[in-house]
C-alpha positions, 0 to 999 in steps of 0.5 A, a space after each residue: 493531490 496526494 502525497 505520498 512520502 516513501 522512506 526507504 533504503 531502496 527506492 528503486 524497489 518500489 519506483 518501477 511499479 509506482 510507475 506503471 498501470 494505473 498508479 503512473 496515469 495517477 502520478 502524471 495526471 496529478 492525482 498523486 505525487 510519490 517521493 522518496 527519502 532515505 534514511 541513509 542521508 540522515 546519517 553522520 558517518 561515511 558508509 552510510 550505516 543506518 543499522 546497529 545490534 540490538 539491545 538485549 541480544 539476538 541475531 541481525 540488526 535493527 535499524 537506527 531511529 534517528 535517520 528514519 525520523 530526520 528523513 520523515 521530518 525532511 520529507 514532510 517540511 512544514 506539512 501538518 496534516 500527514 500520516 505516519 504509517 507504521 507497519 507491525 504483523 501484530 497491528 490492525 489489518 489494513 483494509 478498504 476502510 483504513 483507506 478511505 481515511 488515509 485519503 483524506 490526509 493531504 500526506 502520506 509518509 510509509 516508514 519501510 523498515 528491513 533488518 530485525 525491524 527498527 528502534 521502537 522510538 522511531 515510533 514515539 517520535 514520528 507522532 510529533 510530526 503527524 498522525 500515526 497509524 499503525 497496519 499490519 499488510 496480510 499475516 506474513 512477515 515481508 523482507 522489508 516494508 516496501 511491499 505492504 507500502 506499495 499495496 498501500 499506496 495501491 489501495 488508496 490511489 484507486 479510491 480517489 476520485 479520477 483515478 479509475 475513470 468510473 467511480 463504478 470501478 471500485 468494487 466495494 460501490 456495485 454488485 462485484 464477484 470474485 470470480 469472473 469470465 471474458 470471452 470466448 465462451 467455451 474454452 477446451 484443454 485436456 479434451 474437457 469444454 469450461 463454459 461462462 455460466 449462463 446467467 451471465 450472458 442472459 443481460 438480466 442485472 437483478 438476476 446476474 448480481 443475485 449469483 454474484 453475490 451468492 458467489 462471493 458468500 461462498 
């Protein structure tokens, strides 16, 4: 079974669709185990404060080290083998193949920062617990990292084997188009008929995954 360990301030952000679909089956079949540490636990004063102004100026605050470190080492316990993922809109795409390696990890801990981001020495002390990987999730700049953590979590869960039912299902391991149709046939709207291109209704294999490949070169 894998791990994941979500360090965020808002774990109710991410439960409700870490519950749902395919990712809820894979959590109560035991294909993966999803827990939650928050930062704000690891702090020593009464308000719960995990944020401090930056050093050398500009506006919002930067979330503070300590707490996000202390709660990754709670979450992981004696664990060895993790990795640490760091997110940063400058790091290297996270993709299919980043996922297959994240995979073969037994733990996953996906640090979310919010705010300016957090202390750049979280980064150097996470990787005295674990392997660190650092992804970027997309070009755009997120509110927090719970999003691109969900899409991680999402990505890797469906590659394990189990989870989909098939291992046909992922995409990547057949003939798989981006552009796909179900019935009916014919749909009308605005007095114009949108039909399913025919060589898909022809059960010719070799001449239905020569167009989706063309499709996807498009």
């Amino acid at each position: 079974m894998l791990r994941f360990h979500l360090i965020t301030l808002f774990p109710e952000a991410c439960d409700a669709y870490l519950s749902a679909s395919i990712l809820g089956r894979a959590r109560t079949n035991k294909k993966i185990a999803v827990k939650y540490a928050s930062p704000r636990d690891f702090v020593e004063n009464k308000w719960g404060k995990v944020d401090e102004r930056p050093y050398g100026g500009g506006p919002g605050m930067v979330m503070q080290a300590l707490p996000v470190v202390k709660a990754a080492k709670k979450s992981l316990g004696t664990k060895k083998k993790a990795a640490i993922v760091w997110f940063a809109p400058n790091a290297k795409p996270f993709d299919n193949k980043e996922a297959d390696k994240l995979a073969k990890f037994s733990d996953v801990v996906l640090v979310c920062g919010r705010y300016e981001g957090i202390d750049e020495r979280a980064k150097t002390m996470l990787k005295t617990l674990g392997t660190l990987k650092e992804y970027s999730v997309g070009e755009a700049v997120y509110t927090g990292g719970e999003v691109p953590a969900l899409a991680i979590v999402d990505a890797v869960t469906r590659r394990l084997k189990g989870v989909l039912g098939k291992d046909e299902s992922v995409e990547e391991r057949r003939v798989a188009s981006r552009a796909v149709y179900t019935r009916p046939d014919t749909i009308s709207f605005n007095k114009k008929n949108y039909k399913v291109p025919a060589v898909l209704k022809t059960g010719h294999h070799a001449n239905i995954d020569t167009w989706k490949t063309k499709k996807n070169t498009r």
